[in-house]
C-alpha positions in Angstrom: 183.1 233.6 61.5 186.4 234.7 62.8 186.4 238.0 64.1 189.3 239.9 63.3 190.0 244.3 62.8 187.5 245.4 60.3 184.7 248.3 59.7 183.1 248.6 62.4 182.7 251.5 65.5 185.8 251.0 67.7 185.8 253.2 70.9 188.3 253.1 74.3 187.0 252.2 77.5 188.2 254.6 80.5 189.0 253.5 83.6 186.0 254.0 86.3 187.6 253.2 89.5 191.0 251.8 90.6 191.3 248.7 93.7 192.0 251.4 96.5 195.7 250.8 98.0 194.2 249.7 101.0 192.7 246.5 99.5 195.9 245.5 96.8 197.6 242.6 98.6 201.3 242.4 98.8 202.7 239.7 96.7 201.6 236.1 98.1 201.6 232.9 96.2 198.5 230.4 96.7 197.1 227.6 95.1 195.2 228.9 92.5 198.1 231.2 91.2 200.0 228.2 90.9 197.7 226.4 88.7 196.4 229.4 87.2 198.9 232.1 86.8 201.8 230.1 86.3 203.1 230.1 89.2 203.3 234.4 89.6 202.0 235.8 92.7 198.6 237.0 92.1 198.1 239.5 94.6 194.4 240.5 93.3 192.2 238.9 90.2 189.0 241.5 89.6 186.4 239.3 88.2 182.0 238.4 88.2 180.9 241.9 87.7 176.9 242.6 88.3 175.2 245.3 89.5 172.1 245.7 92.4 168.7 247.6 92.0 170.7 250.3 94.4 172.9 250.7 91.2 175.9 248.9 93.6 178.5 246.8 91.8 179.6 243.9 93.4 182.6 241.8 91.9 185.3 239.2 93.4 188.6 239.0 93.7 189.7 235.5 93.0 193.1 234.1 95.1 191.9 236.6 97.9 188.5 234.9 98.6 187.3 238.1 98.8 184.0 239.5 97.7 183.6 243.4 97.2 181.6 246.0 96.4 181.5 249.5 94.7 179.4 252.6 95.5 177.9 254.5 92.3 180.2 256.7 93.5 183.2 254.3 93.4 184.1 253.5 97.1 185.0 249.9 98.0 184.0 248.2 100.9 185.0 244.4 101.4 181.7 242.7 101.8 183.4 239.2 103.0 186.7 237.2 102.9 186.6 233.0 102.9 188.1 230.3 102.0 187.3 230.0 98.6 188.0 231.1 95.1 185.2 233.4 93.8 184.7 233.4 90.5 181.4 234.6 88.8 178.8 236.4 90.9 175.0 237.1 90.3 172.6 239.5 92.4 169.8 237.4 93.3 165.5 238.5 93.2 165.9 239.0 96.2 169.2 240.8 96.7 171.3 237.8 97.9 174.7 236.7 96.2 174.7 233.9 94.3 178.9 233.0 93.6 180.3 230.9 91.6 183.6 229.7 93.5 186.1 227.2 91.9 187.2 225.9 95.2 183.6 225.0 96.5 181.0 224.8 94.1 178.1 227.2 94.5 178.1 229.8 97.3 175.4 232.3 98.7 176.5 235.4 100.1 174.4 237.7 102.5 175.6 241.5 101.2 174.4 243.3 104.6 176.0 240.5 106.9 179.0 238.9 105.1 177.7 235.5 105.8 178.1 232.9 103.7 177.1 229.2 102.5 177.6 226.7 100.3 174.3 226.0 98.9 175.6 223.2 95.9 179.1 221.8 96.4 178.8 218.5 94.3 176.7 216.6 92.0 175.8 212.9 93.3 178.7 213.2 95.7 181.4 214.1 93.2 183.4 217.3 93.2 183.1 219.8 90.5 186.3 220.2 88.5 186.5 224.2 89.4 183.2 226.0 89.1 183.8 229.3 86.8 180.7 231.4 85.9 177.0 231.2 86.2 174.0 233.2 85.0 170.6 233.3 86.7 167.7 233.4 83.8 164.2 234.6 83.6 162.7 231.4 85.4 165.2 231.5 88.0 167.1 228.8 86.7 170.6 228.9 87.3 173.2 228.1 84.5 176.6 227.6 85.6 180.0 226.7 83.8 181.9 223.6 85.7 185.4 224.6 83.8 188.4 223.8 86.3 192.0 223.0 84.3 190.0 221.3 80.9 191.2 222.6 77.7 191.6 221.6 73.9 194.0 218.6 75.8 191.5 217.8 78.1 187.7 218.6 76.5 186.1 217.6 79.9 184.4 220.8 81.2 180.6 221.0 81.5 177.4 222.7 81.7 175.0 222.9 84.5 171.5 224.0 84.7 170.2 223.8 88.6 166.1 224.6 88.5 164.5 226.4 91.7 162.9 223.1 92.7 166.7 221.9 93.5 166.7 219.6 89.8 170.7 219.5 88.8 171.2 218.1 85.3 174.5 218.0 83.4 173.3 220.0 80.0 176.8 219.6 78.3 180.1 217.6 78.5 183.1 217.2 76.5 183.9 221.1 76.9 187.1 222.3 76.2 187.4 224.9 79.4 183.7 226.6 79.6 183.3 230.3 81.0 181.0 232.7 80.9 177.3 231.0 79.9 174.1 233.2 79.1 170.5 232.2 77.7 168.4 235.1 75.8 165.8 236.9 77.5 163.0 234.2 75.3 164.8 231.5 76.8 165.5 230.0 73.5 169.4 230.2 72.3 172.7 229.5 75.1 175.6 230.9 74.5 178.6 229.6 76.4 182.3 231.0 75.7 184.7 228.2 75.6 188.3 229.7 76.5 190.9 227.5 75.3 188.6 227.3 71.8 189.0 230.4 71.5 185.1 230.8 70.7 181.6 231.3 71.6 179.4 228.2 71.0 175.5 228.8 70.9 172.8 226.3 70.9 168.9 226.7 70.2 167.4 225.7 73.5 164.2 223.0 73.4 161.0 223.5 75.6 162.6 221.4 78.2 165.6 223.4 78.3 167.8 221.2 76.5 170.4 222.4 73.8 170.1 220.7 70.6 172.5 221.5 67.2 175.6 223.3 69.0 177.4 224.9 66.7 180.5 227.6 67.0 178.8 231.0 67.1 182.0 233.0 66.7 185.7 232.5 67.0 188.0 234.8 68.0 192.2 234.8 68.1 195.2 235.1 70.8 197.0 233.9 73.9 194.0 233.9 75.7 190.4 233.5 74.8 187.1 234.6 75.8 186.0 234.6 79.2 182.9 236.7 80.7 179.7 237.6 78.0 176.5 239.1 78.4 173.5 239.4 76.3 171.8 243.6 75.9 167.8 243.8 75.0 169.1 244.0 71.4 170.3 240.9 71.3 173.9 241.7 70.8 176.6 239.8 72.7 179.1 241.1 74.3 182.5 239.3 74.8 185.5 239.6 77.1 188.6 238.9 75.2 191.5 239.3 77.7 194.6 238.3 75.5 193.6 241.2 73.1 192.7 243.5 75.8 189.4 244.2 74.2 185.6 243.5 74.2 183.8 242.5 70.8 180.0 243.4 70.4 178.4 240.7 67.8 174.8 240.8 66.5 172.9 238.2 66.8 173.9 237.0 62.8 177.4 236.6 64.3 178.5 240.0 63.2 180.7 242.4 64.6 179.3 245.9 65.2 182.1 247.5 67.9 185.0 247.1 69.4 185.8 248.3 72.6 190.0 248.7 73.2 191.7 248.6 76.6 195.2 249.5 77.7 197.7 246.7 77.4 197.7 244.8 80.0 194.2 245.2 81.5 193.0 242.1 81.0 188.9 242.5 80.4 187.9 239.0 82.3 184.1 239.9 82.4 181.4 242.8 82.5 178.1 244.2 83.4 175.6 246.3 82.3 173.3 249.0 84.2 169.5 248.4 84.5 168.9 251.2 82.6 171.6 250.2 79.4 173.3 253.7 79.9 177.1 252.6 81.3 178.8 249.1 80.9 181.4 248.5 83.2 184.5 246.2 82.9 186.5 244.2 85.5 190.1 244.6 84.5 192.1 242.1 86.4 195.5 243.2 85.0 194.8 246.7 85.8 193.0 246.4 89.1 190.4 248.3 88.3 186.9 248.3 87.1 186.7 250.2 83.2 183.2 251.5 81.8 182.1 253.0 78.4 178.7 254.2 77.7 176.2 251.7 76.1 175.1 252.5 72.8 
């Protein structure tokens, strides 16, 4: 389906906490703002949102290399700075940061220390084209998003899954710029959002963990398309769409059941949700800031 302005509950996110003054970088050009901005300095890029048993919310910030985190009661406090481009970021069992970064593949993050490690930077000795966006399942398997500069020109991305016994396997190719990736809570249906389609694909998942039958879940419309998504315990997805400054909730028939709206501008790249499914919060790259709205 395409999902476009229709009846359904639409609601406005409000903004949560602002990147303190302190932390916004003057204007600087890098790499990554070359090839991914065009070209603008990027002085900050808020994205990989996830929150700790504490009820802290850690998050990136992309061409700064920087990983950061926010009190419940929204302080910031730089957690490290590298060489790297952070992208999406998952609290660990047991309470480490696993990041994906597009500059070096997989990356481990101590939160208490700063320290931290590449634990998967390449697949039988070949580089990954950029890694994007990960998410850790029930089994501990990590699912991440190998996206780097593919699109509808260059349908090259892929799909990782990485099991806790070290096995990599290569679940999809052929994708045309993969991004946020999450498998239900039975371990049975993957959804990946693939940007430059402007969609969400989903695919039944086998015993083995392999996708069978993918199909387009949902598609959506605008200059940019969907980037972070999350599954709730009803099933419903939840999807950034940046370009419309908005996030889409769709049941699991592909439905739309609300629409959350932004200010223009505040780019929604990807979100979390507390443990106990009261408050959702939103980074907002364009904005600096991190948005919520309450769950319901």
């Amino acid at each position: 389906m395409l999902v476009t302005a229709t009846d359904f509950k639409s609601s406005v996110a409000q903004q949560w906490s602002a990147l303190p003054d302190s932390l916004v970088r003057r204007s600087v050009r890098c790499e990554w703002s070359e090839a991914n901005r065009r070209g603008s300095s990027a002085r900050n890029f808020l994205e990989g949102p996830d929150i700790s048993a504490d009820g802290t919310l850690f998050c990136v910030d992309i061409p700064a290399g920087r990983i950061l985190s926010v009190s419940s009661q929204g302080q910031w406090h730089v957690v490290c700075e590298y060489d790297g481009w952070p992208n999406g970021l998952k609290v660990q069992h047991h309470g480490q940061l696993l990041v994906a970064d597009h500059k070096n593949g997989l990356v481990e993050v101590n939160p208490d220390t700063g320290t931290v490690s590449i634990v998967l930077g390449h697949r039988l000795s070949q580089q990954f084209l950029g890694v994007n966006d990960l998410h850790i399942d029930a089994e501990r398997t990590v699912w991440f998003t190998d996206q780097g500069q593919t699109g509808l020109h260059d349908p090259t991305g892929r799909l990782y899954r990485w099991t806790s016994n070290g096995q990599l396997t290569c679940v999809l190719a052929g994708l045309p710029s993969p991004n946020g990736v999450r498998v239900s809570a039975d371990g049975r249906e993957l959804y990946v959002a693939i940007t430059r389609d402007n969609s969400v694909w989903r695919a039944p998942l086998m015993a083995s963990g392999e996708p069978s039958k993918v199909g387009r879940f949902a598609s959506f419309y605008g200059p940019v398309g969907p980037d972070g998504i999350h599954i709730d315990s009803r099933k419903r997805l939840w999807v950034c769409l940046p370009g419309a400054d908005t996030v889409w909730v769709l049941t699991p028939q592909g439905e739309v059941s609300r629409r959350i709206r932004f200010p223009e501008g505040a780019f929604p790249s990807n979100l979390a949700i507390d443990q106990h499914e009261q408050r959702v919060f939103v980074t907002c790259s364009g904005a600096n800031a991190i948005f919520t709205m309450a769950f319901d």
